[in-house]
Rosetta silent file (secondary structure, phi, psi, omega in degrees, C-alpha in Angstrom):
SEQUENCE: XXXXXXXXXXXXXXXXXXXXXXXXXXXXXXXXXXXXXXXXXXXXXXXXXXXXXXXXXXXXXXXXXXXXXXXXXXXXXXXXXXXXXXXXXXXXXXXXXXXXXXXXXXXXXXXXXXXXXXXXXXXXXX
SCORE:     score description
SCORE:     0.000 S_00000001
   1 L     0.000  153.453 -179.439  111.066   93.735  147.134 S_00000001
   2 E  -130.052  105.322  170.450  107.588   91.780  147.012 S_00000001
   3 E   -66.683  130.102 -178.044  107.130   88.368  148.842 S_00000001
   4 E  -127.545  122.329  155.046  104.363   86.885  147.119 S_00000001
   5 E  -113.588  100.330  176.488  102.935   83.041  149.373 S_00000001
   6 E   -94.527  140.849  173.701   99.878   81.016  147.908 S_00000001
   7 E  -151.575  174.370 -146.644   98.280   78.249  149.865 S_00000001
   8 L    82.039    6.061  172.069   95.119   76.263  149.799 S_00000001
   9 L   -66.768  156.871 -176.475   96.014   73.878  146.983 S_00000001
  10 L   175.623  144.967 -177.583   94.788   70.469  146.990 S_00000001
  11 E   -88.373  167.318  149.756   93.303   67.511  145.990 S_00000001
  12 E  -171.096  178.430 -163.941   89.445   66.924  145.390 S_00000001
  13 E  -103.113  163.460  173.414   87.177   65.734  143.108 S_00000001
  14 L   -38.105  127.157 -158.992   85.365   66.964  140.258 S_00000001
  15 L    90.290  -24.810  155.090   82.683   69.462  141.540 S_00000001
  16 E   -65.270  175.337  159.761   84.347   70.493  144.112 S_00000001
  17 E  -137.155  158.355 -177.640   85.633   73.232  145.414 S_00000001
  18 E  -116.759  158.107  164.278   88.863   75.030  146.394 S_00000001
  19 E  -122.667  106.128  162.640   90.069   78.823  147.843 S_00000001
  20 E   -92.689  174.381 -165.831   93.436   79.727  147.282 S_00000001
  21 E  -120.586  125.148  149.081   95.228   82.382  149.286 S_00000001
  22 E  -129.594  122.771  178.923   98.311   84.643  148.414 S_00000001
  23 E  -102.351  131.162  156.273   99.235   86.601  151.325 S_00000001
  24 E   -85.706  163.698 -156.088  101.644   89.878  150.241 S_00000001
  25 E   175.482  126.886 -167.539  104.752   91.286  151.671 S_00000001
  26 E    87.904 -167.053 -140.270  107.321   94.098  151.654 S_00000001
  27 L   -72.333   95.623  161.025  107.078   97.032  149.359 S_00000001
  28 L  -158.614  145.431 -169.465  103.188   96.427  148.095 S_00000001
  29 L  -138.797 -177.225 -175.556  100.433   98.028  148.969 S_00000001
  30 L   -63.081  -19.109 -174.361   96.547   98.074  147.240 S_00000001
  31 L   -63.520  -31.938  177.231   97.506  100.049  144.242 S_00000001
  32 L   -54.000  145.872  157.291   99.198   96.886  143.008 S_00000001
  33 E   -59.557  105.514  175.183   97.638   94.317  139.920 S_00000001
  34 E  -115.454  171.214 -160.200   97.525   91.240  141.475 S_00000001
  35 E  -154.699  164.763  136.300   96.594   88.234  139.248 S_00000001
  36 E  -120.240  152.285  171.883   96.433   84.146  139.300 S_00000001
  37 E  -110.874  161.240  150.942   98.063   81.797  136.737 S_00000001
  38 E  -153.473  171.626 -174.905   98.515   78.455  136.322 S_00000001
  39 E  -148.039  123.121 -166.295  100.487   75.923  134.717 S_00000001
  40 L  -111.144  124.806 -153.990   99.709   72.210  133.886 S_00000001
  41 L   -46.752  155.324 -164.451  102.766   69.878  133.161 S_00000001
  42 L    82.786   -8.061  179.438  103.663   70.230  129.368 S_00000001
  43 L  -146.700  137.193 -168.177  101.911   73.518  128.816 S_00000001
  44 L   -51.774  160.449  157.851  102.393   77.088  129.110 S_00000001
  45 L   -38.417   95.005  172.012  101.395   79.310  131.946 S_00000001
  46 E   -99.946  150.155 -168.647   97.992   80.823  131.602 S_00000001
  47 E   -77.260  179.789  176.893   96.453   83.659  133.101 S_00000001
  48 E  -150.973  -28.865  161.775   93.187   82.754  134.832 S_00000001
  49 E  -163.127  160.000  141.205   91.513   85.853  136.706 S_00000001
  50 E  -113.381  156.480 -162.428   92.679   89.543  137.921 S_00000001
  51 E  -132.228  109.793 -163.120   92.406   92.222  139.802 S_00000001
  52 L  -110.383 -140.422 -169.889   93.215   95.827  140.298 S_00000001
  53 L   -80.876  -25.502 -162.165   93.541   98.518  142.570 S_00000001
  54 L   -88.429  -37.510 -158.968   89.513   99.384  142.202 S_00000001
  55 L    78.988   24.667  152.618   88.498   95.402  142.290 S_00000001
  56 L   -58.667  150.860  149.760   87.676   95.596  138.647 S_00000001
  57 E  -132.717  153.562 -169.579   88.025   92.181  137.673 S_00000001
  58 E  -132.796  151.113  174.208   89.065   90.133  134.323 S_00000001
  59 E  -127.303  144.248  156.159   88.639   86.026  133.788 S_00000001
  60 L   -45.993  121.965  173.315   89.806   83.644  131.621 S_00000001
  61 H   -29.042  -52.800 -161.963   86.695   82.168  129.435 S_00000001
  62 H   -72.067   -1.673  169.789   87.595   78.969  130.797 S_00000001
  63 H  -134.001    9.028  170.366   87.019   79.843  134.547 S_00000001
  64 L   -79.488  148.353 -148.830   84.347   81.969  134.027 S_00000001
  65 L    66.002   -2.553  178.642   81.227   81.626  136.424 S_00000001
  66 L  -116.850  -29.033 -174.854   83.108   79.514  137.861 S_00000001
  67 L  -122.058  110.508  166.520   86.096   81.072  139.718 S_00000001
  68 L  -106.558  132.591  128.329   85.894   84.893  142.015 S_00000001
  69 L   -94.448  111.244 -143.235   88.787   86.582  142.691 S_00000001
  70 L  -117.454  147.953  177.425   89.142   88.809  145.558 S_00000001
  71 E  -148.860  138.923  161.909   91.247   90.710  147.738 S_00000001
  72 L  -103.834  118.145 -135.415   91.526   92.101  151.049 S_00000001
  73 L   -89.754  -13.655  148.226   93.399   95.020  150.954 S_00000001
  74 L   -35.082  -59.653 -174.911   93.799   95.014  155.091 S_00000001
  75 L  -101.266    1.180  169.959   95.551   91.945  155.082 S_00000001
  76 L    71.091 -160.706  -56.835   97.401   92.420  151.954 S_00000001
  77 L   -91.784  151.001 -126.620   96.277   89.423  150.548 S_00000001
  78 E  -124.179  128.285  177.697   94.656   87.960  147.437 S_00000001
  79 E  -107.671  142.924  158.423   91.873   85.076  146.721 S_00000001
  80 E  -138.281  134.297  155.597   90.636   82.851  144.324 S_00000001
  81 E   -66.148  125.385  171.371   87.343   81.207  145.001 S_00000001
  82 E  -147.623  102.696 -178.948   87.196   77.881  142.492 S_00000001
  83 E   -85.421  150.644  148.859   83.763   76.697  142.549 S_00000001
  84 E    60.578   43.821  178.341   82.463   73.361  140.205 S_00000001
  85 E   -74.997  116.261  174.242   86.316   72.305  139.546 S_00000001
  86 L   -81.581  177.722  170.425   87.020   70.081  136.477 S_00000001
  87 L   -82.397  -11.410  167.129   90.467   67.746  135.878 S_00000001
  88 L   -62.750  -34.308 -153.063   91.420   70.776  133.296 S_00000001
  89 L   -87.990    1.604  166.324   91.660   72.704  135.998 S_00000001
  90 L   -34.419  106.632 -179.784   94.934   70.376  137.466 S_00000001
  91 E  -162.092  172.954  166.947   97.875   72.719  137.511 S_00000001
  92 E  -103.564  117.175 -133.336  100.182   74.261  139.719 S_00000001
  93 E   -98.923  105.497  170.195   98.111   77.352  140.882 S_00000001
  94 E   -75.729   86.769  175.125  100.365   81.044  140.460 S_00000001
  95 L  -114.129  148.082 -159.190  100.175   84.343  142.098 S_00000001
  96 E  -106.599  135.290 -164.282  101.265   87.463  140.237 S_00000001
  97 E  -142.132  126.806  158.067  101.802   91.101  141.626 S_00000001
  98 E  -137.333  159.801  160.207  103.291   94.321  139.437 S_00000001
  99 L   -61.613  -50.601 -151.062  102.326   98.512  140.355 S_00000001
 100 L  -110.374  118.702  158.797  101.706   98.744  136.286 S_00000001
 101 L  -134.486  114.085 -159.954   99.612   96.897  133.757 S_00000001
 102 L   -83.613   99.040  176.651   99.477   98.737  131.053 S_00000001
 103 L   113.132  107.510 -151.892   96.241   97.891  129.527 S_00000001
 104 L   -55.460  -34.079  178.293   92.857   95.942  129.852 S_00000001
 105 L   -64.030  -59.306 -170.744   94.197   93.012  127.250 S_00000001
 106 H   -39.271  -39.040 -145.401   97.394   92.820  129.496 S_00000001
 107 H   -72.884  -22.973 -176.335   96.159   91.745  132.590 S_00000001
 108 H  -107.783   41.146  177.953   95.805   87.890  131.965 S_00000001
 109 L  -102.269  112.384  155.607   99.568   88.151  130.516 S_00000001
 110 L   -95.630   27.268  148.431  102.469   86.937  132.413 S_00000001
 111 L   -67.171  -31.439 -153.782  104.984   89.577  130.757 S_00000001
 112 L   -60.955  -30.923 -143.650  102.480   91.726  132.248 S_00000001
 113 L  -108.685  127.881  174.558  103.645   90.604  135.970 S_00000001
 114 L  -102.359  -10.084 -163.711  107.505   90.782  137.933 S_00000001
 115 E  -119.933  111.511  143.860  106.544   89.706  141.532 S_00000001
 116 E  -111.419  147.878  144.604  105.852   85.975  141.835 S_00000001
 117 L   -61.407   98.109  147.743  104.768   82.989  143.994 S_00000001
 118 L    11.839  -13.113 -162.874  106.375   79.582  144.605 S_00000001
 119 L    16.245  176.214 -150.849  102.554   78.515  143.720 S_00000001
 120 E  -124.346  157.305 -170.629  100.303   76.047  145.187 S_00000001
 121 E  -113.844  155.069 -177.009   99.393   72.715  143.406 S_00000001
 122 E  -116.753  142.462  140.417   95.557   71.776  142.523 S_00000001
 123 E   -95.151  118.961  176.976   94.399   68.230  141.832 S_00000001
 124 E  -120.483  114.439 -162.601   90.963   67.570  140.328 S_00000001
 125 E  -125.760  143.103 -156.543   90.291   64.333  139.680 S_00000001
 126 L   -98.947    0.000    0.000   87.179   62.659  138.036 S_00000001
């Protein structure tokens, strides 16, 4: 099993910035995909940046230059940096862990992902 806990949600205002956290736990180790999503009431879950076992990384258009995601593979646990934060980005803030993602197109998928977080909520307000 894979514990996945994100924290750092929050409110602040447009232009601001946030860091979320997901620290992992139980059977996961660096080899894993880890990802964030999010989902804003009324609308599906979207991916928003990933990561793999190498620290290649993939972004959503919509957070790119804007958003790093990072991991420390010591501490098990996974970051996103969210620099210059608009009120789109108001959602409840996901993170996503599988061993296999089959594919560079996959990775901002959440079929792609089985191990989830309870997620963290963001507020951006103008």
């Amino acid at each position: 099993q894979v514990q996945l806990v994100e924290s750092g949600g929050g409110s602040v205002q447009a232009g601001g910035s946030l860091r979320l956290s997901c620290a992992a736990s139980g059977y996961i180790d660096s080899a894993y995909y880890m990802a964030w999503f999010r989902q804003a009431p009324g609308k599906e879950r979207e991916g928003v940046a990933a990561i793999d076992r190498s620290g290649t990384t993939k972004y959503a258009d919509y957070v790119k230059g804007r958003f790093t995601v990072s991991k420390d593979n010591a501490k098990n646990t996974l970051y996103l940096q969210m620099n210059s934060l608009i009120p789109e980005d108001t959602a409840m803030y996901y993170c996503a862990a599988d061993r296999r993602v089959s594919g560079w197109s996959l990775w901002l998928r959440a079929s792609s992902y089985n191990y989830w977080g309870q997620g963290t909520q963001v507020t951006v307000s103008s």
